[in-house]
C-alpha positions as CSV (number, residue, x, y, z in Angstrom):
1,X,-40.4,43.5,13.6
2,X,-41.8,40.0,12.8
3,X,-40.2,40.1,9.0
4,X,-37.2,41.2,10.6
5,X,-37.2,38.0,13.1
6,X,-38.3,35.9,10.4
7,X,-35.4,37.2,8.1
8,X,-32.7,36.6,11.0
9,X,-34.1,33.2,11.6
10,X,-33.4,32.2,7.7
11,X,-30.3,33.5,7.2
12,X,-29.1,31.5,10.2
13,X,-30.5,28.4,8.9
14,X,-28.9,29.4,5.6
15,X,-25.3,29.0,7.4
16,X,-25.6,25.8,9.3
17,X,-27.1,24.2,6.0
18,X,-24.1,25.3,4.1
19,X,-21.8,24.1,6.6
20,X,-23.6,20.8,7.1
21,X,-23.9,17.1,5.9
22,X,-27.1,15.3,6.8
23,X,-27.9,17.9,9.3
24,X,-24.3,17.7,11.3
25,X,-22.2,20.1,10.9
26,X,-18.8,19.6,9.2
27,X,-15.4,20.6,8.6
28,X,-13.2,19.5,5.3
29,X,-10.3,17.9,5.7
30,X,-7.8,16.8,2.8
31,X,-5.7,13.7,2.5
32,X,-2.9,11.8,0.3
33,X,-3.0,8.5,-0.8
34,X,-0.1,7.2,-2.3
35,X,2.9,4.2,-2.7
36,X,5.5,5.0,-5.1
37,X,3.0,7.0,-7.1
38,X,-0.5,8.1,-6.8
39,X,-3.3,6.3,-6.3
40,X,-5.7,7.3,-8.5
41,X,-9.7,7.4,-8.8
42,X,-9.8,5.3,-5.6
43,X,-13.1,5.4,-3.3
44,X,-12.2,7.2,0.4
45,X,-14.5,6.3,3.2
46,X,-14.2,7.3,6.8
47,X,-15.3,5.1,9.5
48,X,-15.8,5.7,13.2
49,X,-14.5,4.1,16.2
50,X,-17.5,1.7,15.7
51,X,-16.4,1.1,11.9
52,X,-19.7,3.1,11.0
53,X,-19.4,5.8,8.0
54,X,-18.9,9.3,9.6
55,X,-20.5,10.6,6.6
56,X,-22.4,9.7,3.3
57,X,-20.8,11.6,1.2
58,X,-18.5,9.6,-1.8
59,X,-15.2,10.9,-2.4
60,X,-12.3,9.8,-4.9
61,X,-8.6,10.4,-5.7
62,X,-7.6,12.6,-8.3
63,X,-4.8,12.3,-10.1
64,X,-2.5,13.2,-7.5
65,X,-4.0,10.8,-5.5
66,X,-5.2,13.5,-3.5
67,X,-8.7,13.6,-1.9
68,X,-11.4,15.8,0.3
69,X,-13.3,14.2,3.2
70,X,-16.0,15.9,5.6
71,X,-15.7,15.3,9.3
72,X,-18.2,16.5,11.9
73,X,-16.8,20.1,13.1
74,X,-14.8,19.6,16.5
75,X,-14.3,15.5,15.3
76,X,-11.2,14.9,17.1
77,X,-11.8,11.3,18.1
78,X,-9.8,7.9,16.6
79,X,-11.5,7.2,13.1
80,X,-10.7,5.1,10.2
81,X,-9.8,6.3,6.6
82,X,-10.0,3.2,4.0
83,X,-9.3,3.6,0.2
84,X,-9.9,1.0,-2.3
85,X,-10.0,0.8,-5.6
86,X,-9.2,2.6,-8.6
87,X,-5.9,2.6,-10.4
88,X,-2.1,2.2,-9.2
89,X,0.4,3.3,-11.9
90,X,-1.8,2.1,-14.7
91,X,-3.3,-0.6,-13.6
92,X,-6.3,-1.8,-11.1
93,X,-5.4,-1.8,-7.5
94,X,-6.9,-4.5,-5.7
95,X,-5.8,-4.0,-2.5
96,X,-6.5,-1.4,0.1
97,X,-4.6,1.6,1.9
98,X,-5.5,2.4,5.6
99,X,-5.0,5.4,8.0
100,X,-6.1,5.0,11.5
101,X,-5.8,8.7,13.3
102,X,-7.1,9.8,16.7
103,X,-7.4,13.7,17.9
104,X,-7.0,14.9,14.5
105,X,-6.9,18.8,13.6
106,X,-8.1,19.0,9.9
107,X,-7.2,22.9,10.3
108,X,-3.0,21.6,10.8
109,X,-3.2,18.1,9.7
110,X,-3.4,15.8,6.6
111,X,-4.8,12.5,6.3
112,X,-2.0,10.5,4.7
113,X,-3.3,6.7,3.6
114,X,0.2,4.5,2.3
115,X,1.7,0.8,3.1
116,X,3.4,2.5,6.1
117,X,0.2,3.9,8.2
118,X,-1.3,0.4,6.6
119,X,1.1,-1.5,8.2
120,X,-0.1,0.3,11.8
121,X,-3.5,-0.2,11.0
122,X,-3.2,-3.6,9.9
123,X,-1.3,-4.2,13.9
124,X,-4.2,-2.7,15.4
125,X,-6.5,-5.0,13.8
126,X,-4.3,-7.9,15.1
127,X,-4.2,-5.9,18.8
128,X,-7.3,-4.3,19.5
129,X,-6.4,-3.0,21.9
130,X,-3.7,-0.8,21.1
131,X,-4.2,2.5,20.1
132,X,-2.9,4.4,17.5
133,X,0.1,5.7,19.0
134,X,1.4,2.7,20.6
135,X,1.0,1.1,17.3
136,X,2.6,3.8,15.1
137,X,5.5,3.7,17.7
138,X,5.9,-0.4,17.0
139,X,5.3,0.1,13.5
140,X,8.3,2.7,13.6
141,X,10.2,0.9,15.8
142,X,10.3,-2.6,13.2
143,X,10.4,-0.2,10.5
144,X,13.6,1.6,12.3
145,X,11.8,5.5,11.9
146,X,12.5,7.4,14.0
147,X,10.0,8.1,16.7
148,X,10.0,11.4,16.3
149,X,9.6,11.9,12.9
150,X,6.4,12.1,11.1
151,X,7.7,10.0,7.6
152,X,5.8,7.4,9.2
153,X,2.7,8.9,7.6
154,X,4.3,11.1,4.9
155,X,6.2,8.8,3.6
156,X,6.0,10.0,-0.2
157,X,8.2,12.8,0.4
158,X,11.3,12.6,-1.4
159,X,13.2,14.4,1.0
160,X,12.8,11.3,3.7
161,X,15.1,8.9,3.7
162,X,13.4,6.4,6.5
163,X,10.6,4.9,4.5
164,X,11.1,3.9,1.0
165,X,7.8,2.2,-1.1
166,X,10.1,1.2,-4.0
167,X,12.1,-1.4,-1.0
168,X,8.7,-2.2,0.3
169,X,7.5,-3.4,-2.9
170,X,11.0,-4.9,-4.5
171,X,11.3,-6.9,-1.0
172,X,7.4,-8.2,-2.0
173,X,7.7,-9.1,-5.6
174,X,11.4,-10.8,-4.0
175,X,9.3,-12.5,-1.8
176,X,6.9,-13.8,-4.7
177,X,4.1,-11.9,-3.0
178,X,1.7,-10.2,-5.5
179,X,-1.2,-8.5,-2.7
180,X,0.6,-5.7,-0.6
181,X,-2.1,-6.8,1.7
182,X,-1.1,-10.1,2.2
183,X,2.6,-9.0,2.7
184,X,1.5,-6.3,5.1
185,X,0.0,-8.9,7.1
186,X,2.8,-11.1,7.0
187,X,4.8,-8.0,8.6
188,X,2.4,-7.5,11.3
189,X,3.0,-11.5,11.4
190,X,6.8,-11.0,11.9
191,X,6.2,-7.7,14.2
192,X,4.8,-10.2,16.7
193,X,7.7,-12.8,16.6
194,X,10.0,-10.7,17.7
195,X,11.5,-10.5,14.2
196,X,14.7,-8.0,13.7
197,X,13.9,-4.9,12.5
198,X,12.8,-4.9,8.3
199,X,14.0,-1.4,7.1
200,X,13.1,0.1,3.7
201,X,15.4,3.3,4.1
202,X,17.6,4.4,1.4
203,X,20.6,5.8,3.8
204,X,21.7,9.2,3.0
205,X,25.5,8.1,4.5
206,X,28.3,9.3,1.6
207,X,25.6,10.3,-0.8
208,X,24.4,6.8,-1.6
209,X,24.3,4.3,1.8
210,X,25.7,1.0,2.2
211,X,25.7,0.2,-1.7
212,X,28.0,3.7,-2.2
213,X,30.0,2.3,0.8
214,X,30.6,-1.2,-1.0
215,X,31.0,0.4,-4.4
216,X,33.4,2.6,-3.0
217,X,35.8,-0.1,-1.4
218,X,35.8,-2.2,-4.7
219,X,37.2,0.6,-6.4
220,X,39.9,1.2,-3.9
221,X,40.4,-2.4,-3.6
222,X,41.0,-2.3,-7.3
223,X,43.3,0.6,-7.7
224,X,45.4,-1.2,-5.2
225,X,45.3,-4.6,-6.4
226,X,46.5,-2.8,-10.0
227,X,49.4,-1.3,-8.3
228,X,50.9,-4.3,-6.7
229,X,50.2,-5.6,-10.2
């Protein structure tokens, strides 16, 4: 009876260490980072409400710029996930990405890090006290996404049309900026002047948006003007 307590015993300590980090029990969850491409072989760190490491444990990109964090099972409170480092399109990044996320399900849910949920973390810095969905909602609002779309945070899928990182990063080299941070902060900067809205969409109007419009009206403008001719 006793080796048969004792064996019980030790194969429940066998479970909770397998599903533990540092004696806490914990729960994977994956993530994205990403601008126009992956960023890769970049350091992930997540950081609680306090800005204190949730866990130990190092983590990186891959070449998808896809990674795999721990979180304490049943963490559904805001935290912070910060990459930096590594390798954008060849080169070293120097800057960081930034996802701030509060009652998170890693079980539904992927932690998406891009200049978009940068731009809403980089507000909330400015504002502490906002939280994270009154930020992402004047982030989106600025950003003219729709409020009820999610492209705010998935914003590398080429199916969206809201959120474009190739304008975001055209309109910065335009603007002779070389760190996205620094141009991200100069949109939080212009968030709280009341500045119009600064969209990076490509329109999906007549196949093309505004530049198909324009295109389109030369042409006809053209094909008349020749017939009067």
């Amino acid at each position: 009876m006793k080796l048969m307590k004792f064996l019980a015993l030790s194969y429940l300590l066998l479970l909770v260490a397998c599903g533990s980090s540092g004696g806490q029990e914990t729960v994977a969850a994956l993530g994205k980072a990403h601008l126009s491409s992956a960023l890769v072989g970049a350091s992930v760190q997540v950081l609680d409400e306090r800005g204190q490491p949730v866990t130990t444990a190092a983590r990186t990109t891959d070449a998808a710029g896809i990674f795999d964090v721990d979180l304490p099972r049943g963490h559904r409170s805001r935290f912070r996930v910060v990459v930096k480092g590594g390798t954008y399109e060849g080169k070293p990044f120097l800057d960081t990405l930034l996802l701030d996320v509060d009652h998170f399900d890693p079980a539904t849910g992927v932690l998406y890090a891009n200049a978009a949920t940068t731009l809403i973390s980089r507000y909330m810095d400015r504002h502490p006290g906002a939280n994270v969905a009154d930020a992402s909602a004047k982030v989106k609002k600025f950003l003219m996404i729709p409020l009820t779309s999610d492209a705010g945070f998935n914003v590398d899928n080429p199916l969206q049309n809201y959120f474009r990182h190739e304008k975001l990063l055209a309109d910065m080299q335009a603007s002779g900026e070389t760190r996205l941070d620094n141009y991200l902060w100069g949109l939080v900067a212009e968030i709280d002047a009341g500045v119009a809205s600064h969209v990076f969409a490509r329109s999906a109007l007549l196949g093309g948006g505004i530049d198909s419009i324009v295109g389109s009206l030369l042409k006809f403008l053209g094909k008349e003007l020749g017939k009067e001719a």
